[in-house]
PAKOLTOR-656103 format. One line per 2 residues: number of its first residue (from 1); their letters; for each residue z, x, y of C-alpha. Coordinates in steps of 0.1 Angstrom, whole numbers, plus 2048, in hexadecimal, padded with zeros to 3 digits. Layout:
NUM	A	Z X Y  ...
% end
This chain:
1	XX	BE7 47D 36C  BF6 45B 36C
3	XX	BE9 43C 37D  C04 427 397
5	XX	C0E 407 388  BFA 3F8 3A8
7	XX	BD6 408 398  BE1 3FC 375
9	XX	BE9 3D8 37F  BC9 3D8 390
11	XX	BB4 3E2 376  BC4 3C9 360
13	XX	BC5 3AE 377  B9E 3B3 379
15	XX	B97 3B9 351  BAC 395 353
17	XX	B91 386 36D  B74 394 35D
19	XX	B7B 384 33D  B89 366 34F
21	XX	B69 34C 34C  B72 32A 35B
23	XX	B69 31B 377  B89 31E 38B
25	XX	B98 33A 392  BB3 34B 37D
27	XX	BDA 344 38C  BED 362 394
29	XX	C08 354 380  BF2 353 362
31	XX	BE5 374 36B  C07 37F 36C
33	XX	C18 372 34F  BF9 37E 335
35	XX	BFC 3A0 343  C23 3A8 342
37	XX	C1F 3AA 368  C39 39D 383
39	XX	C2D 382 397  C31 395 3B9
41	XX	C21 3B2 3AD  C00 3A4 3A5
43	XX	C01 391 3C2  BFC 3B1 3D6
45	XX	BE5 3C2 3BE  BCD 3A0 3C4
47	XX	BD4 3A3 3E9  BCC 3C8 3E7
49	XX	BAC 3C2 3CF  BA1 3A6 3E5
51	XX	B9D 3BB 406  B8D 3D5 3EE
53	XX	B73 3B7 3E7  B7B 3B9 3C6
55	XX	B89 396 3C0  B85 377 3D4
57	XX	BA7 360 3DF  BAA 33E 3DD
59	XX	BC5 32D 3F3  BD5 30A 3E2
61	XX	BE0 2FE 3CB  BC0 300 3B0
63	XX	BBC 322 3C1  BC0 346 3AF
65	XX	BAB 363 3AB  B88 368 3A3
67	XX	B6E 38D 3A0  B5F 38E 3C2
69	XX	B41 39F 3B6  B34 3A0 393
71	XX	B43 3B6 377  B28 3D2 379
73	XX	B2E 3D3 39A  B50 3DF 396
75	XX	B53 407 38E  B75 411 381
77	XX	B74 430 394  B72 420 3B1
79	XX	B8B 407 3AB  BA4 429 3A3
81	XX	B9A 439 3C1  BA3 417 3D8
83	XX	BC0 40E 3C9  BD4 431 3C4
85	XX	BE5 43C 3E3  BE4 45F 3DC
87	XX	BCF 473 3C1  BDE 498 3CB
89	XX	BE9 4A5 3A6  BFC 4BE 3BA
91	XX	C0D 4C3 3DC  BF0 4DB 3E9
93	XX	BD5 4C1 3E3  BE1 4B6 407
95	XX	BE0 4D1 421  BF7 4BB 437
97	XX	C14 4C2 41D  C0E 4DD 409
99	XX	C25 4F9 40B  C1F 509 3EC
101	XX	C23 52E 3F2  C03 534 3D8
103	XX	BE8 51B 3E8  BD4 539 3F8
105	XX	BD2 54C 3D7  BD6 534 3BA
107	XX	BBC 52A 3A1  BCE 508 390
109	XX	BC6 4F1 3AD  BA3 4F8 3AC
111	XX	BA3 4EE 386  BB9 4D0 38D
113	XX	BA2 4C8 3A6  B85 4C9 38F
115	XX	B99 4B5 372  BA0 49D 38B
117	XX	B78 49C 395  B73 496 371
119	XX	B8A 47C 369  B7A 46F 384
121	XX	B57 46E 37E  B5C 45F 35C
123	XX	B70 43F 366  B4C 43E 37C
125	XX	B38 43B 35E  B4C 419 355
127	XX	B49 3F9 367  B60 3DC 365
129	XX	B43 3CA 34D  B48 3E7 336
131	XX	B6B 3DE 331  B67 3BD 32B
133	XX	B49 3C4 319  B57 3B7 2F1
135	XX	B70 398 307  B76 385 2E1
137	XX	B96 39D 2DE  BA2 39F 300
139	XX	B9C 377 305  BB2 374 2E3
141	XX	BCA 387 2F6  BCB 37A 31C
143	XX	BB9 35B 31C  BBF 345 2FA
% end
C-alpha cells in the first residue's frame, strides 16, 4: 500500500506543527520550504487539515498554522483515514466498480481486506505526540 502525496504532506505538515513551539503560528512558506513541499500544495493539505480540525488558520499577515487540538489528541489513523480519498487495495473493494470476474469466489480480497484492517489498527496505536515524542532531532532538522 502506498500513501497519496496529500496524506504524506499532511502528516508532515503536522510532525512540523507539533514540534513547532512558538507563540505564533508557523508560515506555510516555512512549513513549505523545511519539508521539500510546494507552496500550493500545503496550502491545500492545511486547508484540508483545518476542516478536519486538525490545525487552526490564521488569516494576515503574522498568520500561519497552528494544531487545533493537542498532539495526543491527534491519532494517525485517523488522520490516514480523512485524508486518503480512497483505501480500496483493489477494484472489488468498491461494489460500485468492481467488475472483476472472481469477486463472488475469490479468497485475496478478504486477506487484503484484513491487511488493510491491520495496517490500520496500528497507525491507531500512535498519536501525533508519539511522533514528536524525542523533537531534539526533528527540531535540528525543521526548525533550527
Amino acid at each position: 500500500m502506498r500513501l497519496t502525496r496529500h496524506t504524506d504532506s499532511a502528516l508532515r505538515a503536522l510532525i512540523y506543527l507539533g514540534i513547532h513551539t512558538e507563540e505564533a503560528p508557523a508560515r506555510i512558506t516555512d512549513i513549505a520550504r523545511r519539508m521539500g513541499m510546494s507552496e500550493d500544495h500545503l496550502a491545500k493539505v492545511i486547508a484540508r487539515l483545518s476542516q478536519l480540525g486538525y490545525v487552526e488558520t490564521i488569516r494576515g499577515r503574522d498568520g500561519g498554522a497552528r494544531l487545533a487540538r493537542p498532539a495526543s489528541e491527534i491519532v494517525v489513523g485517523a488522520v490516514v483515514r480523512a485524508t486518503e480519498d480512497n483505501l480500496n487495495l483493489v477494484e472489488c473493494f468498491d461494489p460500485a466498480t468492481n467488475q472483476c470476474p472472481i469477486a463472488p469466489a475469490c479468497a485475496l480480497a478478504p486477506a487484503l481486506d484484513e491487511a488493510l484492517t491491520a495496517f490500520l489498527a496500528v497507525l491507531d496505536r500512535y498519536t501525533l505526540a508519539d511522533l514528536v515524542a524525542k523533537p531534539r532531532g526533528l527540531t535540528k532538522l525543521l526548525i533550527a
